[in-house]
One Martini backbone bead per residue (centre of mass of N, CA, C, O) as a GRO file, in nm:
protein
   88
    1UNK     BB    1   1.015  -4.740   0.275
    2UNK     BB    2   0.827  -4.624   0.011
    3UNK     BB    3   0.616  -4.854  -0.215
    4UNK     BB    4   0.459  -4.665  -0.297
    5UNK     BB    5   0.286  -4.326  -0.455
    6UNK     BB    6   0.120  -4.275  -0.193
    7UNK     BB    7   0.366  -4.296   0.037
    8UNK     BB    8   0.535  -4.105  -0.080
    9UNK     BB    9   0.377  -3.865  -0.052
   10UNK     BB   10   0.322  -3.876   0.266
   11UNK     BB   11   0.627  -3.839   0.312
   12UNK     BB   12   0.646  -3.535   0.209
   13UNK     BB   13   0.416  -3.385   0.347
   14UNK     BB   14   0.432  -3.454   0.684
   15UNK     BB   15   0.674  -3.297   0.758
   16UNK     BB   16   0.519  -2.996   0.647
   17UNK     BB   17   0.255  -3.052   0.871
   18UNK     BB   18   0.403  -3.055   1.136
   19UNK     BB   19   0.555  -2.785   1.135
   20UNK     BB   20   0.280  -2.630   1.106
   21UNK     BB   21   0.133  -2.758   1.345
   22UNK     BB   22   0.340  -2.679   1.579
   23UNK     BB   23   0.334  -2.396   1.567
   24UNK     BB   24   0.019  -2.383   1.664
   25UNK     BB   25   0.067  -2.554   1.953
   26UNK     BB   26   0.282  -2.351   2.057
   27UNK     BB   27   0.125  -2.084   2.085
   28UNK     BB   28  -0.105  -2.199   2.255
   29UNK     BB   29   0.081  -2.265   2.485
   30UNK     BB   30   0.189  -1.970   2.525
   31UNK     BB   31  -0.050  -1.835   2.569
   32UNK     BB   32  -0.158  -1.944   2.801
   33UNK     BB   33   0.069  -1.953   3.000
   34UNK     BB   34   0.032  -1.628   3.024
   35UNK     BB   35  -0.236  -1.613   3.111
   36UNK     BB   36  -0.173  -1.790   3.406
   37UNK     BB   37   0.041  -1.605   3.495
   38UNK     BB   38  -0.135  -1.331   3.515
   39UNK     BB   39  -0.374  -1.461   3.714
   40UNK     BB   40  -0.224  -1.529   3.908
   41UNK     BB   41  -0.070  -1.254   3.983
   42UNK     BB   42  -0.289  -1.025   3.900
   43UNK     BB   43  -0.305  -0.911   3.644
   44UNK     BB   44  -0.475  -0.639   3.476
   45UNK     BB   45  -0.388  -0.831   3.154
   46UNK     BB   46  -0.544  -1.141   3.174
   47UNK     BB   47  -0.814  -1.055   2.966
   48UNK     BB   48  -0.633  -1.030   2.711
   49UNK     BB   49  -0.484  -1.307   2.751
   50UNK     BB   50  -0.755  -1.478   2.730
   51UNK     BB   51  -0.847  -1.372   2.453
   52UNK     BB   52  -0.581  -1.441   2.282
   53UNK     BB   53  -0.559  -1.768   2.374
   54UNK     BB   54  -0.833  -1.817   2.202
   55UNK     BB   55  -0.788  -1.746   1.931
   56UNK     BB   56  -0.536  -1.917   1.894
   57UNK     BB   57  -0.712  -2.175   1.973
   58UNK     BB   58  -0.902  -2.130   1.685
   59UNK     BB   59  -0.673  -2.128   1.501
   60UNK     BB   60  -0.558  -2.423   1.552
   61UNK     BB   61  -0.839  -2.567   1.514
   62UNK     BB   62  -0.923  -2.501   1.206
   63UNK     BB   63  -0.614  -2.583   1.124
   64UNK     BB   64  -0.602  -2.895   1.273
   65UNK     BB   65  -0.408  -2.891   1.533
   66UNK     BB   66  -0.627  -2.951   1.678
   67UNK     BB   67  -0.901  -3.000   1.833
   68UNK     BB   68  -1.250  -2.861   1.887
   69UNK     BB   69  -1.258  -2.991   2.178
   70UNK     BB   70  -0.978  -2.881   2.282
   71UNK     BB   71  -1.026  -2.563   2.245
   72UNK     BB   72  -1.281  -2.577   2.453
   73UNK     BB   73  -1.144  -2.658   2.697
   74UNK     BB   74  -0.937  -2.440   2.713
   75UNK     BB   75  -1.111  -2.190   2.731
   76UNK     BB   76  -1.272  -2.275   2.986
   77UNK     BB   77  -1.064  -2.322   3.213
   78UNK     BB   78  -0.949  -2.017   3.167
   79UNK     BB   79  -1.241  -1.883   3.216
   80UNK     BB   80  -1.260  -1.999   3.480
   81UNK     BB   81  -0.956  -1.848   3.643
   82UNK     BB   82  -1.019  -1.550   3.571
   83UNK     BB   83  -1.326  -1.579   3.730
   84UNK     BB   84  -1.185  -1.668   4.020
   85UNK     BB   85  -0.993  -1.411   4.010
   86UNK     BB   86  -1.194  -1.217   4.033
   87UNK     BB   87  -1.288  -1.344   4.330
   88UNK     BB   88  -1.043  -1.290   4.501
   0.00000   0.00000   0.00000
């Protein structure tokens, strides 16, 4: 249980910033997921969904719910495997 005034307001907040950023990682992982599997399997729409997926990683970014070394890690990797993809 918290002791101070400033311990209860961050039990309040907490579990409502985990929500929000919940949404944004899951939403970001789905993303990927998609573009993935678009990729592997040389969907004509992959490169579309590494658009889409990118979005979503800048925006999961901005609004703090990833680090921006790691949406820029998980863009490059994707635009990796599309280029890689696009050459096989």
């Amino acid at each position: 249980m918290a002791n101070t005034k400033s311990a209860e307001k961050r039990s309040r907040q907490n579990p409502e910033r985990m929500a929000r950023n919940r949404v944004y990682r899951s939403s970001a992982r789905t993303a990927i997921k998609k573009a993935r599997l678009a990729i592997e399997n040389g969907d004509s729409n992959a490169a579309e969904l590494v658009r889409n997926a990118e979005r979503v990683l800048a925006r999961a970014a901005s609004k703090g719910a990833i680090h921006a070394n790691n949406a820029s890690r998980r863009t490059g990797r994707l635009a990796l495997l599309l280029n890689k993809g696009a050459t096989a």
